[in-house]
C-alpha positions as CSV (number, residue, x, y, z in Angstrom):
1,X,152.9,-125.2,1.1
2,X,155.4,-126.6,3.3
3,X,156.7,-123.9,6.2
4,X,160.1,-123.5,6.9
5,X,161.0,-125.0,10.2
6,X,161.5,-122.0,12.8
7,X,164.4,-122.2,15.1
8,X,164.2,-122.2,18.9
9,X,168.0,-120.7,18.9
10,X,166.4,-116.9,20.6
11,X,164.2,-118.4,23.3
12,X,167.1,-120.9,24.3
13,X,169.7,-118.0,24.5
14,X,167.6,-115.6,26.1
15,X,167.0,-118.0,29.4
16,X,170.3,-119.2,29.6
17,X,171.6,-115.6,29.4
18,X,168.5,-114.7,31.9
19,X,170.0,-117.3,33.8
20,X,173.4,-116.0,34.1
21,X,172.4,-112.2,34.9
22,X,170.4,-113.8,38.3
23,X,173.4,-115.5,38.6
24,X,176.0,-112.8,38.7
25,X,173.4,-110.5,40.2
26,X,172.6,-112.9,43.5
27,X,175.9,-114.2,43.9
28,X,177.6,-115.5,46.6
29,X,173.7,-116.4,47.6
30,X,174.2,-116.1,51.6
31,X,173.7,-114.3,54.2
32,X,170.1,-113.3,53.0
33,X,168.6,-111.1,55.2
34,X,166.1,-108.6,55.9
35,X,166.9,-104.7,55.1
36,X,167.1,-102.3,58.1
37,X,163.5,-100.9,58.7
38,X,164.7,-97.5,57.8
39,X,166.1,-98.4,54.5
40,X,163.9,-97.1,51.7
41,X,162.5,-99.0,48.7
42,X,165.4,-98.5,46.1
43,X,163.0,-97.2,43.7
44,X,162.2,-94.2,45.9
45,X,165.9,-94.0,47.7
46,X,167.8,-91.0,46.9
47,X,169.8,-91.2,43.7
48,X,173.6,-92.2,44.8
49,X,175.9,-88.5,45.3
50,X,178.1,-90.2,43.0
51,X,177.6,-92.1,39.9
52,X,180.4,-94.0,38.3
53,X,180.2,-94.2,34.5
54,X,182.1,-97.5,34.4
55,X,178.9,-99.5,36.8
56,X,176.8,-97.8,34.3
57,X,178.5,-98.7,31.1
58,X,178.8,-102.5,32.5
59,X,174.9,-102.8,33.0
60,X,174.5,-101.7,30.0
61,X,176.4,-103.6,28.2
62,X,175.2,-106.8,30.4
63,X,171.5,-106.0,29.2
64,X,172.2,-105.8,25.7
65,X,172.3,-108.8,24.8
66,X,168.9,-109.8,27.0
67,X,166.5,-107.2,25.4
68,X,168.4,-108.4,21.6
69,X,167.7,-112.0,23.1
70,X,164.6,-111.7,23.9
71,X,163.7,-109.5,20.8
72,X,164.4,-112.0,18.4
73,X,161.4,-114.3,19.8
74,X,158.1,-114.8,18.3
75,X,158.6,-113.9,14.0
76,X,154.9,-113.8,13.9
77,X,155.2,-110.6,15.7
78,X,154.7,-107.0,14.8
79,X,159.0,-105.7,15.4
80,X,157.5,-103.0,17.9
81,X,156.0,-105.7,19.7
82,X,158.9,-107.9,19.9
83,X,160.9,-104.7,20.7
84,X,158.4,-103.5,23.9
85,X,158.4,-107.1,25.2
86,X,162.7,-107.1,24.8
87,X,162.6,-104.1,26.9
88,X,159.9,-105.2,28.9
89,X,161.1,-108.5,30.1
90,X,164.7,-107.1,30.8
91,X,163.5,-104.1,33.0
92,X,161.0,-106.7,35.3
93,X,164.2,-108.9,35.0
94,X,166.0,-105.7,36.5
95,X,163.7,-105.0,38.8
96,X,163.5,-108.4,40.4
97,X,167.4,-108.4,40.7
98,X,167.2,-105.1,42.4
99,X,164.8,-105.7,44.8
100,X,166.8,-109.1,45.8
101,X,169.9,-107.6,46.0
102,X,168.1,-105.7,48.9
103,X,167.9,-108.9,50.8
104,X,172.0,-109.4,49.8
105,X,174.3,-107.3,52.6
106,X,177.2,-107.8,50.5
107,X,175.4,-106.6,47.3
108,X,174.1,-102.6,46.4
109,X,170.5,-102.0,45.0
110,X,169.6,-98.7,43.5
111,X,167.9,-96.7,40.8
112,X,170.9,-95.9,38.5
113,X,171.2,-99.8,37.9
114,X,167.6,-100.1,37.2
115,X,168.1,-97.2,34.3
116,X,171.0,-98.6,33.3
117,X,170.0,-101.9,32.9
118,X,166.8,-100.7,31.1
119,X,168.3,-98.7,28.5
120,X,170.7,-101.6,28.1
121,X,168.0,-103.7,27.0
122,X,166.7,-100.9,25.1
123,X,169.7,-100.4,22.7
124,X,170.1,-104.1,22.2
125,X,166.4,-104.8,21.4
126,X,166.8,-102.0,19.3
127,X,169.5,-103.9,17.6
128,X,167.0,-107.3,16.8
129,X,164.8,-104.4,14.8
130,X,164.6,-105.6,11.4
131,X,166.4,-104.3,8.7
132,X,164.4,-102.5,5.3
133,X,164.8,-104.7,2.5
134,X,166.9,-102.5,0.8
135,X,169.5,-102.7,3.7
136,X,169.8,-106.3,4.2
């Protein structure tokens, strides 16, 4: 039996979109420097007093496509694991461009990205769930 030759297409497009989110997230890439030693872990900082529905949409919707990305890899799979290690991989993605905004002046880190981003991920591995036979 000859197996059909498995395309590389989901791996390649979820680094080079990984890629792009460290971009935009770490950009302009100066003036590191180390946060005030008052300034709390953005994990355990108090939730911003106001939250703006348009930052939230646009993490979102920049996630999506990672966690649908990142889904798609790995056909041998069970779908639920392909969908925990969509979401998984975005949200340690998340977290790692959180914690280096930190390090960023010009940039903000805080918890309501992290959900954001998270759920993101969620909806668009969600999205790479296969379809029942009878709806495809």
């Amino acid at each position: 039996m000859i197996e059909a030759h498995r395309t590389r297409l989901p791996q390649y497009l979820a680094v080079l979109y990984g890629l792009m989110i460290v971009y935009a997230s770490l950009e302009p890439f100066s003036g590191w420097m180390a946060p005030l030693p008052d300034t709390p872990f953005f994990l355990f900082a108090p939730w911003p007093p106001r939250i703006r529905r348009f930052d939230v949409a646009i993490n979102m919707i920049a996630y999506a496509p990672l966690g649908f990305f990142v889904a798609l890899i790995g056909d041998r799979r069970s779908a639920y694991a392909r969908f925990v290690t969509g979401v998984g991989v975005a949200a340690i993605l998340s977290f790692t461009m959180e914690t280096a905004q930190a390090f960023l002046p010009t940039r903000e880190s805080d918890v309501v990205d992290f959900v954001s981003n998270t759920i993101g991920a969620t909806f668009g591995a969600a999205a790479a769930w296969p379809k029942p036979a009878a709806c495809a």
